[in-house]
N, C-alpha and C positions, 0 to 999 in steps of 0.2 A: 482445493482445500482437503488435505491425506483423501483424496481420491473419492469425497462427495463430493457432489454437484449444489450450489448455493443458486436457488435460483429465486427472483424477485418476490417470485408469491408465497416463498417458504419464510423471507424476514418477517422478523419482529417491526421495522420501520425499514422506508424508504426515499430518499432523500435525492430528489433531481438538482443538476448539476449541469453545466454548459455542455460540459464531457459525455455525460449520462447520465446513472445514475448509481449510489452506494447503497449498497444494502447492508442492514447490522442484524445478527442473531444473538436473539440475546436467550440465556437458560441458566436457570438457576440462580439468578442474580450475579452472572458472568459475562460479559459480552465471548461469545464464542468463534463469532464470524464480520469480519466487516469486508465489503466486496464491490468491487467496480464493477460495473456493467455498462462496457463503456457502448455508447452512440444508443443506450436503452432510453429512453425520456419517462421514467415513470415516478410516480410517488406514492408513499402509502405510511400513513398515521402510524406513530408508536400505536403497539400497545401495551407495553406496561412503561413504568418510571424511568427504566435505567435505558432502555432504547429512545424513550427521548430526552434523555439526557446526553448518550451518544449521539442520536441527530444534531442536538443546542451545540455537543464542541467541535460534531462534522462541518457544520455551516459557520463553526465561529473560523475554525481553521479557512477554511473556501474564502473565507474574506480577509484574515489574518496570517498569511501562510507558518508563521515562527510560532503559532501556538501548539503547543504537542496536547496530543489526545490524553486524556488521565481518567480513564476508566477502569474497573474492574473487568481483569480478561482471563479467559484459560486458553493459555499460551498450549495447545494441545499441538503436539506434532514429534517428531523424532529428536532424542536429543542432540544430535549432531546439527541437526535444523533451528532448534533453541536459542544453540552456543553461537549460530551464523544472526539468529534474528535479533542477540543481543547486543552484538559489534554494529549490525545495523542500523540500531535506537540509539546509538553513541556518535551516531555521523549527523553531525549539526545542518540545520535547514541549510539550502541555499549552497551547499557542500555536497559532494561526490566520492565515492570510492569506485577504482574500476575491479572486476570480479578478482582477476590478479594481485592487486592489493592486497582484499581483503584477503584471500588467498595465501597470501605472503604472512599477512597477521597471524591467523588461523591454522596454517600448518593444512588448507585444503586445499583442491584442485578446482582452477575457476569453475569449472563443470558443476565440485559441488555446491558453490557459495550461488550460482546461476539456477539449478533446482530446490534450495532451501529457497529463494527469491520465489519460484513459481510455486513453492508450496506455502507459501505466506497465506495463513488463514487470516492475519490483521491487515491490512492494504489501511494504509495512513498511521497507525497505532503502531508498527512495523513499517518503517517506510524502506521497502527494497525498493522503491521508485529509484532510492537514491545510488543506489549498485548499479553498473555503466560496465559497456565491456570495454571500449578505450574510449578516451576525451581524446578531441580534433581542438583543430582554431574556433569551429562553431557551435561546439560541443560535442555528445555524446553520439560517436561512430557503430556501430554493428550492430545496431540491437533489432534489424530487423527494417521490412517495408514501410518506410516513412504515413504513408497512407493505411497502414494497420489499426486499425480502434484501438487496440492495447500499446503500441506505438508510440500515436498520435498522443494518447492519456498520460502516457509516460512523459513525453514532453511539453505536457499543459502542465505535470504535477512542477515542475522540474525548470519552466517558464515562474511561473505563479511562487516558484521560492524563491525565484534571482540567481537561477545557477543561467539558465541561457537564457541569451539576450536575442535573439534571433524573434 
């Protein structure tokens, strides 16, 4: 997250998950951080309004994968990273783009559309789950050791929307 560390006991709420667990930072009446921590099993109470109101649509989603997050956010990060996390928000649930693709849209290098993904300070609000570096017959090829926590999350998110059926 631009090169802070988000870690469970700095949220505002924390919300356990099969996967782990999501953490949201909330400031100033913004959601400024939402965050996977995957194979973490923890949880921890909003404390103010708007963080649980981000946990009511983290869990409404976990149950409803088509529902988009609609919260107040500061989309903080570079704007070339912005311009990546908006084409992002435009890739329908249960749908994929590979880095190339979007690449292709974009006028970038899959490398950059692949580090605006790793710099996502929104995880689900931003869903670069959905950015693939090639689709196979059984899905989504390269993205890493199958058995990786961040991996394995990517394709519970990615399972849980109806993109693979595996």
């Amino acid at each position: 997250m631009n090169n802070k560390v988000l870690l469970p006991e700095t949220c505002s709420a924390v919300v356990k998950t099969s996967f782990g667990s999501i953490g949201v930072l909330t400031q100033f009446g913004k959601v400024k951080a939402i965050h996977i921590f995957p194979g973490m099993f923890l949880e921890k109470m909003p404390h103010d309004a708007l963080s649980a109101e981000a946990v009511r649509q983290i869990q409404h989603y976990l149950a409803k994968p088509g529902m988009r997050l609609d919260l107040p956010v500061d989309m903080d990060g570079m704007e070339i990273h912005r311009k990546i996390w908006m084409e992002l928000m435009a890739i329908p649930c249960g749908e994929v783009k590979t880095y190339g693709e979007l690449g292709s849209i974009l006028h970038f290098s899959p490398k950059v559309i692949s580090e605006a993904c790793e710099a996502n300070p929104l995880a689900l609000y931003i869903p670069s789950h959905r950015a693939i570096a090639i689709s196979g017959p059984k899905g989504p090829v390269g993205e890493g050791d199958p058995s990786h926590p961040l991996v394995r999350t990517k394709y519970w998110l990615l399972k849980h929307e109806g993109f693979l059926h595996v």
